[in-house]
Structure formats: C-alpha cells, structure tokens
matplotlib code that plots the C-alpha trace (Angstrom):
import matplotlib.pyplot as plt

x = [-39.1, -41.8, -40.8, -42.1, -43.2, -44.2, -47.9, -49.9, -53.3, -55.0, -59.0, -60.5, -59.5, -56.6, -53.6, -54.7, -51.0, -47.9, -45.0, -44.0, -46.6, -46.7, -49.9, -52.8, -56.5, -59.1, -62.3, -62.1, -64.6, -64.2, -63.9, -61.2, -58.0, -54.4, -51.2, -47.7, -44.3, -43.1, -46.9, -47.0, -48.2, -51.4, -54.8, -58.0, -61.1, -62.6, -65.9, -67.0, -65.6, -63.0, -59.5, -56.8, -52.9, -50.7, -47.7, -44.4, -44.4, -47.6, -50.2, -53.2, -54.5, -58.6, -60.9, -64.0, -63.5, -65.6, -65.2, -61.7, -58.5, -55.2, -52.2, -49.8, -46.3, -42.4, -43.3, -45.0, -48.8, -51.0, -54.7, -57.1, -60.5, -63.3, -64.3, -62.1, -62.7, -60.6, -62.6, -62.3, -64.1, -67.0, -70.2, -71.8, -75.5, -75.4, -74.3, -76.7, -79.7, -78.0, -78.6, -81.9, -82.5, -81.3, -83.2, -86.2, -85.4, -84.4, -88.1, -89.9, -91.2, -91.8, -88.0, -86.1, -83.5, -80.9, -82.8, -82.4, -78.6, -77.6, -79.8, -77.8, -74.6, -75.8, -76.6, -72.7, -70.9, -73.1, -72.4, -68.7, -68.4, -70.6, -68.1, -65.1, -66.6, -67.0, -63.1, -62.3, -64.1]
y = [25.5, 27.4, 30.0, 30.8, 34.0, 34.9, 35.0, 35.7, 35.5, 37.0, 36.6, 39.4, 36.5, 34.4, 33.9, 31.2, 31.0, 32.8, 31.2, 30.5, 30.1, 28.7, 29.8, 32.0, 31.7, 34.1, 35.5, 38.4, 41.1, 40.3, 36.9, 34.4, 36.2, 34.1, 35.1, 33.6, 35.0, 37.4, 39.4, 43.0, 45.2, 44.9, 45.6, 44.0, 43.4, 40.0, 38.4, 36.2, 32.3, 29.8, 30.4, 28.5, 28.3, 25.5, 25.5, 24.5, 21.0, 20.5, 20.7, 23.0, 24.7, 25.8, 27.7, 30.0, 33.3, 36.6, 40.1, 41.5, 42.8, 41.2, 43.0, 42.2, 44.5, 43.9, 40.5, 39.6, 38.6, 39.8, 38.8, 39.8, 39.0, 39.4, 35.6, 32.2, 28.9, 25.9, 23.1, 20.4, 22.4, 23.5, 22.2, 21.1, 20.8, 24.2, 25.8, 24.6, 25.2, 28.7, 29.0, 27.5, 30.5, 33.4, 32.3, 32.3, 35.8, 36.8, 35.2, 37.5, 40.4, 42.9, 43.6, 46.8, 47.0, 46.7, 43.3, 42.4, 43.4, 41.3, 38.2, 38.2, 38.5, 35.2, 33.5, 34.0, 33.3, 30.1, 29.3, 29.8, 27.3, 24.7, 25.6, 24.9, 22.0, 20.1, 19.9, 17.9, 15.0]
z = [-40.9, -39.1, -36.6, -33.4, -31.7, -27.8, -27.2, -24.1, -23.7, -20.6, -19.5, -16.6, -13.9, -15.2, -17.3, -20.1, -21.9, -22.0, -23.8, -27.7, -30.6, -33.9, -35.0, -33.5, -34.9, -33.4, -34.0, -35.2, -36.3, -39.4, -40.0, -38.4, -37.9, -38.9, -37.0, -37.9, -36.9, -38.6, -39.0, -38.8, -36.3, -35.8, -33.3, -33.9, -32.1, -31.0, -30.6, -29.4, -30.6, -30.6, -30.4, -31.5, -30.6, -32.0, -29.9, -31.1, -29.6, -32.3, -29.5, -30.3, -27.3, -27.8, -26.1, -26.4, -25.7, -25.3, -26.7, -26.1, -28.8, -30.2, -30.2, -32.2, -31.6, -32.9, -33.0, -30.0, -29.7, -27.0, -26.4, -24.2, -23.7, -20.6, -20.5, -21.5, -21.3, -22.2, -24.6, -21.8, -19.2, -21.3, -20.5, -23.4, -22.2, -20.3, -23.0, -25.3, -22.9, -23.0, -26.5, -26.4, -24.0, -26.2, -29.3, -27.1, -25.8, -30.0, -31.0, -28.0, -30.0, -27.1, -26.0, -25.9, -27.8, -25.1, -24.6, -27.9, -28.3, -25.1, -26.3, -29.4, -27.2, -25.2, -27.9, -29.7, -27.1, -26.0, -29.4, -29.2, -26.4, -28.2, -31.0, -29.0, -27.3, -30.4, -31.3, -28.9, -30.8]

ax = plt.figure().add_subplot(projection="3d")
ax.plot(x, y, z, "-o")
ax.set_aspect("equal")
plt.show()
C-alpha cells in the first residue's frame, strides 16, 4: 500500500495545501520532478509549469506555478513558488493572448537582452497555465 507524507505548498500571497500527499510532480529544472514517501533529502529548483499532488483520498490537486524550490527534509515536502494558480481559475484565453504576446516580443529583433530574458519568462509561464488548464478536460 502506498504511504503518505506531509506536504505544504506555499505562493508569495497564499497557502495552496498543507496536509498528506501521495505523490508530488513538479517542474523542475531538469525535467519533471517525482516525490513519493520515503524520498531522500532533497532541494531543487522550479520553473515555471504544472504541478501535481494526488492526495490520499485519490484526488489530484493541479496548478501552474512560477519559479520557486522543493524541499524535501526527514520526510516532509515543502514547496514554494512566487505565483500559483489552481487549473479551475485559469483563464484560458488570457493566457493564451499572453503567449501570443511573448512570442511577438521573442520575434522583435531590436530588444536588449533583459527584454529578451523576461519575454521568454512570459511566454513559460503563460504556457504553464495553458498547460494546467488543459487537465481539467
């Protein structure tokens, strides 16, 4: 039987779960990041994309999140990220005209690099929440 260990996971401005998790997916720098009870210690940095909590009831909890780090310490999970938003309260157009706006901003060839770096952070995290979105169906 699958165990259970504690997870929290906190945004700048709110408290998006705190209790028991059976499994934690998130974005890491890497790739997609697996935690199960039992993991090691561990501290990673996140970008930006969906993550995903099954909690032991079998519901899966999804959101998009920003930039931040997992923590993972004697068996307890910590995230933390800037930005977090659940899949239901994404709005699907916005985000997509936000895409649409930072691959125009990508395709304009006189930017500064600074311009260019945060255009390319638009663009993953609107496409994060598009990600996330798209679950739900």
């Amino acid at each position: 039987m699958a165990k259970d260990f504690p997870l929290r996971v906190y945004a700048a401005d709110e408290v998006f779960y705190e209790g028991p998790c059976r499994s934690l997916t998130v974005p890491a720098a890497d790739g997609m990041l697996g935690v199960l009870a039992g993991r090691g210690d561990l501290l990673a940095s996140l970008q930006p994309g969906v993550l995903r909590c099954r909690t032991p009831d079998g519901a899966e909890l999804v959101a998009s999140v920003s930039h931040g780090v997992l923590k993972v310490e004697r068996g307890e999970a910590l995230v933390l990220v800037e930005t977090i938003e659940r899949r239901d309260e994404i709005d699907t157009a916005r985000a997509q005209a936000a895409a649409d706006r930072a691959r125009q901003e990508l395709h304009e060839a006189a930017k500064s690099r600074r311009e260019h770096l945060q255009a390319e952070a638009d663009l993953a995290r609107a496409l994060a929440r598009l990600r996330a979105a798209r679950k739900r169906r």
